[in-house]
C-alpha positions in Angstrom: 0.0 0.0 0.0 2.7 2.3 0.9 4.4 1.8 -2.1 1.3 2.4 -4.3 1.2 5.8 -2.4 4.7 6.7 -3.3 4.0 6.0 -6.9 0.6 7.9 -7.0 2.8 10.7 -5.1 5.2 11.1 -7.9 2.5 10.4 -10.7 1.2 13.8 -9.2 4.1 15.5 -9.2 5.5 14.4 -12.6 2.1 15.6 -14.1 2.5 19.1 -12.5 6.0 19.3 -13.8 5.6 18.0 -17.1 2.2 20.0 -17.6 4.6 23.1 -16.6 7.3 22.3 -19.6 4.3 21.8 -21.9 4.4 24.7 -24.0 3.0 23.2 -27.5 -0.8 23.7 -26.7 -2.8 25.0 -29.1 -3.6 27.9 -28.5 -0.3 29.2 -27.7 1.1 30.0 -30.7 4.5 31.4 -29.5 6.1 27.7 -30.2 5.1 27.6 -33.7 7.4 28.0 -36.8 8.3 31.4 -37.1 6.8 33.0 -39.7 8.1 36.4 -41.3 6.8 39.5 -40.1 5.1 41.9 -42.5 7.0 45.1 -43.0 5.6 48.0 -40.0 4.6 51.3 -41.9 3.7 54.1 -39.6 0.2 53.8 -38.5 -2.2 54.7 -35.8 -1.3 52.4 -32.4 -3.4 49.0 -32.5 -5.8 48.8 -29.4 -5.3 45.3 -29.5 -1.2 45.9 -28.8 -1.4 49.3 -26.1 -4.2 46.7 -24.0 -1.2 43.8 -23.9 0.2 43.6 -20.3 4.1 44.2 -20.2 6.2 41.6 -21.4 4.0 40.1 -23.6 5.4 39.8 -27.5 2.8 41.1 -30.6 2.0 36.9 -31.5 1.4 37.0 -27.7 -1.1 40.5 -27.6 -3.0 39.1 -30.6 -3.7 35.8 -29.0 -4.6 37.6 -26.0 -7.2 39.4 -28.0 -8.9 36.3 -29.2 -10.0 34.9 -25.7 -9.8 36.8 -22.2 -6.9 37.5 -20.5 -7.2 35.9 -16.9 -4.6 37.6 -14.5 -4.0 35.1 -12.0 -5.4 31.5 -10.7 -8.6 31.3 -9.7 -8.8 29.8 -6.0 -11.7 27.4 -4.6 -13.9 28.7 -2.0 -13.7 25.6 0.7 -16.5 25.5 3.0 -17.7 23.3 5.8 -21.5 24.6 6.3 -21.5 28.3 6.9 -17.7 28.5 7.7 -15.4 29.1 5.1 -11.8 27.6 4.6 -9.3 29.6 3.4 -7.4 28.0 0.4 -3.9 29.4 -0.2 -2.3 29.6 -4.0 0.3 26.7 -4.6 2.2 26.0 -7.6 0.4 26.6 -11.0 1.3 27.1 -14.7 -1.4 29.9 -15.8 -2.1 32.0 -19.2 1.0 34.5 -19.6 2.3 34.3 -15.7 3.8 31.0 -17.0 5.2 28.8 -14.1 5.5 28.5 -10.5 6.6 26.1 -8.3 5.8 26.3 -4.6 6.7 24.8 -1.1 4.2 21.9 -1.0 1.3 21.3 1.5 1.6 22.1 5.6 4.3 24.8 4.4 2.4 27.3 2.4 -0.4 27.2 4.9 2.0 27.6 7.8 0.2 31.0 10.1 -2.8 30.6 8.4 -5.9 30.2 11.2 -7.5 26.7 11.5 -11.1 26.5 10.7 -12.7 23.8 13.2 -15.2 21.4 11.9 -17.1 18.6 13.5 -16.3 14.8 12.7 -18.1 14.1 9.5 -19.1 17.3 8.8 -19.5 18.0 4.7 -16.7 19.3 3.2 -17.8 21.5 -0.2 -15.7 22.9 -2.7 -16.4 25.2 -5.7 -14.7 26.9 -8.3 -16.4 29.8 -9.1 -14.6 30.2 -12.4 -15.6 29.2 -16.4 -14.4 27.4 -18.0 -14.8 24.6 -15.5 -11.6 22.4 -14.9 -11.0 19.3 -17.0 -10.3 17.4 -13.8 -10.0 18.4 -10.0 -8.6 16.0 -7.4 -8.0 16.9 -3.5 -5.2 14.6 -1.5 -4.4 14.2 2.0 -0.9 15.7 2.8 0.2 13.2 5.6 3.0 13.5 8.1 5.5 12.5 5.4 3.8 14.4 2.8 2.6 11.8 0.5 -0.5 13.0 -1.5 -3.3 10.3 -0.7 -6.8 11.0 -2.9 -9.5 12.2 -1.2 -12.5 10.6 -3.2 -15.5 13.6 -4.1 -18.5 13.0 -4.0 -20.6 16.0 -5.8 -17.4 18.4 -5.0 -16.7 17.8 -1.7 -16.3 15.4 0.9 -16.3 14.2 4.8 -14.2 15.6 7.3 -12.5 12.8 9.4 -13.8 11.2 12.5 -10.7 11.3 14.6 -10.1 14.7 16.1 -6.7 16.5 14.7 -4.9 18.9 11.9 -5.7 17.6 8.4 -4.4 19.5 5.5 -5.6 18.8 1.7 -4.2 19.9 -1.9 -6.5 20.9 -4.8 -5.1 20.3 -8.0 -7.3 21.8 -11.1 -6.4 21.1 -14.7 -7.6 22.1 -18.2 -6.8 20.7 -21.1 -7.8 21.0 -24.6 -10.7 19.3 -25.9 -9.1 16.2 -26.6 -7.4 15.9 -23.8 -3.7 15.8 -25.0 -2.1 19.3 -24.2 -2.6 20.6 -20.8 -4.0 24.4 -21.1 -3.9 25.5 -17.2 -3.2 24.5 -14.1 -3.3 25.3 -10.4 -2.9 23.9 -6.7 -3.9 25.2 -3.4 -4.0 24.1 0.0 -5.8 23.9 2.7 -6.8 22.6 6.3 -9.3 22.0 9.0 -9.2 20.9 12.6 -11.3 18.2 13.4 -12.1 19.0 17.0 
């Protein structure tokens, strides 16, 4: 069993870390063959280029036209009846931010107040974002860190029984319609005490 956790550990990680390398999706269109650029006569300043953020190249502004430009991660909202749990941004690879890798589970929430919850209270949890994810899954970050899934049942799930700290990771992905090329991603974490 312990060894099946390991594995599905690293399956987790491996997926975050590959997603974050893959860079051919389609609609990025950065990594395609260059193509020449048309000759730039004086002309009145394209909307479309002055609304870019900084940093971004032309092939990157236009793209950025074609479908909304989304700032930053979207984060769950975690809630255990009428008290919320706050969720804290982990690692993601997002839009233009690209890339980042974060300190994973108890670490990032480290200072962060405990929301206390009965045992076998309902655990919900809802992205209020569109598109929906492709595929959410929520682990268990144990003493040793390994990830174990936390199986949802219509978005959320059951607190423990036994009283203590539990801390979870939400991983959210979306991929393109076939499901080969990985378009965003994002983690967060979070925790309850069972009391």
């Amino acid at each position: 069993m312990k060894i099946y956790l390991k594995i599905l550990s690293m399956a987790l990680l491996m997926l975050m870390i590959s997603a974050c390398n893959q860079s051919n999706t389609a609609d990025n269109p950065v990594t395609k063959a260059p193509t020449a650029e048309p000759e730039l006569t004086a002309k009145p300043a394209d909307p479309i280029a002055s609304s870019k953020p900084e940093g971004t190249s032309a092939i990157q502004g236009t793209t950025q036209a074609d479908r909304a430009y989304r700032a930053k991660p979207p984060l769950p909202v975690i809630t255990a009846g009428a008290l919320e749990i706050p969720a804290v941004q982990s690692g993601y690879c997002w839009d233009y931010l690209g890339c980042l890798d974060t300190a994973i589970g108890k670490q990032l929430y480290h200072g962060q107040t405990l929301t206390v919850v009965q045992p076998g209270d309902r655990i919900d949890i809802v992205l209020n974002y569109e598109p929906q994810p492709s595929s959410v899954v929520v682990t268990a970050v144990e003493e040793d860190n390994p990830y174990i899934p936390v199986p949802l049942t219509e978005g959320g799930f059951t607190a423990p029984e036994e009283k203590g700290v539990y801390y979870y990771m939400y991983f959210a992905n979306w991929t393109t319609e076939d499901g080969i090329y990985t378009l965003n991603q994002t983690s967060a974490v979070f925790a309850v005490e069972v009391e």
